[in-house]
C-alpha positions as CSV (number, residue, x, y, z in Angstrom):
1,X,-8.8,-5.2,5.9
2,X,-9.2,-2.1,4.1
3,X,-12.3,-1.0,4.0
4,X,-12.8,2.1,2.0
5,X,-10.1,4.5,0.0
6,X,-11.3,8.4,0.1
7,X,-10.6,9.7,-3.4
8,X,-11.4,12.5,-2.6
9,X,-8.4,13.3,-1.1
10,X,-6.8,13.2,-4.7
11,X,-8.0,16.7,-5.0
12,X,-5.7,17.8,-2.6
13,X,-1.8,17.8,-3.6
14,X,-1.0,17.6,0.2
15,X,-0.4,14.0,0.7
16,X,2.2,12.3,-0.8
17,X,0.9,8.7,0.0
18,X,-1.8,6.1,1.5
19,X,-0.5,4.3,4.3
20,X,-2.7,1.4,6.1
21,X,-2.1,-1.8,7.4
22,X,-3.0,-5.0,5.7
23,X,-3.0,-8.8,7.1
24,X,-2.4,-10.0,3.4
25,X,0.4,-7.8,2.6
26,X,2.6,-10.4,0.1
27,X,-1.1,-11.5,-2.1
28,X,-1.7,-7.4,-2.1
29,X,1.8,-7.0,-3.5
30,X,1.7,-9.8,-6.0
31,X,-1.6,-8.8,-7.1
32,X,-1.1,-5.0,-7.4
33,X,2.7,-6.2,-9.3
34,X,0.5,-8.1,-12.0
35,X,-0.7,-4.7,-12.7
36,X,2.2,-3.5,-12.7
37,X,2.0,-1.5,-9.6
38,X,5.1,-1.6,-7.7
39,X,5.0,-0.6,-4.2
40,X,8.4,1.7,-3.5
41,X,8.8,0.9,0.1
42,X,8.1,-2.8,0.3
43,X,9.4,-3.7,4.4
44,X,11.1,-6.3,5.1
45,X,12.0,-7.6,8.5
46,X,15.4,-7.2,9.3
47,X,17.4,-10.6,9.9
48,X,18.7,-9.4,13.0
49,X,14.9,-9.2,13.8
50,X,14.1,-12.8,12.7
51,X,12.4,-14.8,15.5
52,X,12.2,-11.8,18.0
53,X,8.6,-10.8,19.3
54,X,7.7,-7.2,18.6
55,X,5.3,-4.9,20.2
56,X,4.4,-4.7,16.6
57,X,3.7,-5.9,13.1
58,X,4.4,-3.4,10.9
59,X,6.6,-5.6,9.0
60,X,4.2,-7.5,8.0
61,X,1.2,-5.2,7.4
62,X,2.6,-2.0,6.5
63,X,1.5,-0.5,3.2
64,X,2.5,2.5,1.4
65,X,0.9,3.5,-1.2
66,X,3.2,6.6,-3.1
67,X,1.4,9.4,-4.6
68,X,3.2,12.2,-5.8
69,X,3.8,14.4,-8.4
70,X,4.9,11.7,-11.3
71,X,1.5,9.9,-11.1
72,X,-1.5,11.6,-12.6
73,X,-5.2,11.2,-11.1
74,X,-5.7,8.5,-13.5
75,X,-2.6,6.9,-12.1
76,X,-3.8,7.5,-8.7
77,X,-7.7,6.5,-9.2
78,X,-6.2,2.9,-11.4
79,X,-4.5,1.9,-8.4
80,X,-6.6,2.8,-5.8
81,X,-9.3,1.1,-7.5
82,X,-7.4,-2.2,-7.9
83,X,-6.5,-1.8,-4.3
84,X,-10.3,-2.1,-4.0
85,X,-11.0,-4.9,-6.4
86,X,-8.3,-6.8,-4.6
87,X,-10.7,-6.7,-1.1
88,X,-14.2,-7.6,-2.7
């Protein structure tokens, strides 16, 4: 569960995205695409991976947030915000 988002790392143009892990990865997406936030690297699990135990469950959990230079802070702050809303 995400617990907290540092905004404060807005300030600085040297990341270009928020990665964490999240057990409710499809409600995040459906919620964050009603606000018409579409994540750009949505992973799948690969069919040849269907059914196959993996040391990991990144598939499933992984989230990445993009920040770069086409959003502004606003951008940035309204999805990191409803990112929030969506955990309380």
């Amino acid at each position: 569960m995400l617990k907290t988002i540092n905004l404060d790392l807005l300030e600085k143009n040297d990341l270009n995205s928020f990665i964490f892990l999240t057990n409710e990865k499809k409600r995040l997406i459906r919620y964050l695409k009603i606000h018409n936030i579409f994540l750009s690297e949505y992973w799948k699990r690969p069919k040849v991976l269907s059914g196959r135990k993996l040391s990991h469950s990144l598939y499933e959990e992984l989230i990445i947030l993009p920040i770069d230079d086409i959003f502004s802070k606003s951008n940035l702050l309204f999805m990191c915000n409803k990112i929030k809303k969506f955990y309380k």
